[in-house]
C-alpha positions in Angstrom: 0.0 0.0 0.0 3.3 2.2 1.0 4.7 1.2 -2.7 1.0 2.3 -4.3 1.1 5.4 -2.5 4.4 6.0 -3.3 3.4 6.1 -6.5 0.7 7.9 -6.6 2.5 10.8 -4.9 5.2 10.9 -8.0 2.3 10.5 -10.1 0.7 13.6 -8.4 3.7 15.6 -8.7 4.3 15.4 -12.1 0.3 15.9 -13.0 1.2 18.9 -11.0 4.6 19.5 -12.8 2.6 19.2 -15.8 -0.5 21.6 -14.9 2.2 24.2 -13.5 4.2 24.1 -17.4 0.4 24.1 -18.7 -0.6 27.1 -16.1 2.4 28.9 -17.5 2.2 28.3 -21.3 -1.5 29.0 -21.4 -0.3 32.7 -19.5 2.3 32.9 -22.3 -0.7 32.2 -25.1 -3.0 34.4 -22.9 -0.3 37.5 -23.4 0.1 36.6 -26.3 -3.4 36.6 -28.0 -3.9 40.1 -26.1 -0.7 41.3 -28.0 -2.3 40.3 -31.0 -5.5 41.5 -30.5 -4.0 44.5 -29.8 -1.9 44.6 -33.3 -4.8 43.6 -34.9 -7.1 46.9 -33.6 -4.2 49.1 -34.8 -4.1 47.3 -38.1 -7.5 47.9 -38.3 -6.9 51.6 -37.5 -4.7 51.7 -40.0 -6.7 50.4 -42.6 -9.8 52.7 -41.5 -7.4 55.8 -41.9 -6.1 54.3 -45.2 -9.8 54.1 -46.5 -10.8 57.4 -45.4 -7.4 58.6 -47.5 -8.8 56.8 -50.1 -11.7 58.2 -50.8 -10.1 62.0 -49.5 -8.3 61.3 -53.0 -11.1 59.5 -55.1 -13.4 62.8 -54.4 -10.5 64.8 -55.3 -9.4 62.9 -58.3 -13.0 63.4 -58.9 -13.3 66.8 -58.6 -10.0 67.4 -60.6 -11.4 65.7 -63.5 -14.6 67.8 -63.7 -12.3 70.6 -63.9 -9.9 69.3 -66.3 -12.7 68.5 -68.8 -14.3 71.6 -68.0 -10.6 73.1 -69.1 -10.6 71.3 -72.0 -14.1 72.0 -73.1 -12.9 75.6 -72.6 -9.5 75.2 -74.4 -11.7 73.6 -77.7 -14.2 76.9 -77.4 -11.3 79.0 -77.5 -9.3 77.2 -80.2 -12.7 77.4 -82.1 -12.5 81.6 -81.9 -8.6 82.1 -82.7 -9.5 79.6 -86.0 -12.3 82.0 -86.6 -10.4 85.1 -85.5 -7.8 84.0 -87.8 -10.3 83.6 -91.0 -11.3 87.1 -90.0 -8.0 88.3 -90.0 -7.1 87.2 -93.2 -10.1 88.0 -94.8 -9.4 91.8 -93.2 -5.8 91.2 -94.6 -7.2 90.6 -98.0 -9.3 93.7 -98.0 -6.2 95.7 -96.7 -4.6 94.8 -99.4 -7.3 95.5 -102.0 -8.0 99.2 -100.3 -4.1 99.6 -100.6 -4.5 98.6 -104.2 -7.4 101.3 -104.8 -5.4 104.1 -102.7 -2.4 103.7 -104.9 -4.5 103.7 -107.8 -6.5 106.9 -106.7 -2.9 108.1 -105.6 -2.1 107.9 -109.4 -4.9 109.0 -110.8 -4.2 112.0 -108.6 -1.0 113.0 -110.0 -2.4 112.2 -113.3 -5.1 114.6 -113.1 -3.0 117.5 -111.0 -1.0 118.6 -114.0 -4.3 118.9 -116.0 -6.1 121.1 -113.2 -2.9 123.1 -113.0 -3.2 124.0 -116.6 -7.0 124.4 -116.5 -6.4 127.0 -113.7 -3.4 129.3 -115.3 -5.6 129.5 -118.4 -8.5 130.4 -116.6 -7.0 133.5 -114.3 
């Protein structure tokens, strides 16, 4: 009965020896799931800043692109009046031209005609 009790006590003391290393590692996984709980909210923080970042930029990439085609609908009115601005301008060009034409002409005719009202005057006085 000594011998079976004898026994039983070493068997008690390593269960024990055993539910102490258990006690302990289930503290150390304890600790350990906290600290990765605790990683995991500021991951999670993280992300949720990231998002709102996100979307900061979508609604300004958003916005930016409204403007931009509202630029370029702009820059097409504007190349539309220097392309008729220009056909003006060459058309006023082309009547420049023709008016210069007609004033040297008239010019001519001028100093055609002077000598003749020169004359028509002396003979008249």
């Amino acid at each position: 009965m000594q011998l079976e009790l004898k026994q039983l006590q070493q068997t008690l003391i390593i269960k024990q020896d055993e539910l102490t290393q258990l006690n302990r590692d289930n503290a150390r996984l304890l600790t350990e799931a906290w600290q990765l709980q605790k990683e995991q909210h500021a991951q999670q923080q993280l992300l949720a800043q990231k998002v709102q970042a996100l979307e900061a930029l979508q609604i300004s990439l958003a916005g930016a692109e409204r403007l931009n085609e509202t630029l370029e609908q702009r820059c097409r009115t504007l190349q539309d009046e220097v392309s008729r601005l220009g056909e003006i301008s060459a058309t006023q060009a082309q009547q420049a031209q023709n008016l210069e034409a007609r004033l040297v002409e008239a010019t001519e005719r001028l100093k055609l005609l002077a000598p003749l009202a020169n004359s028509d005057g002396a003979c008249g006085a």
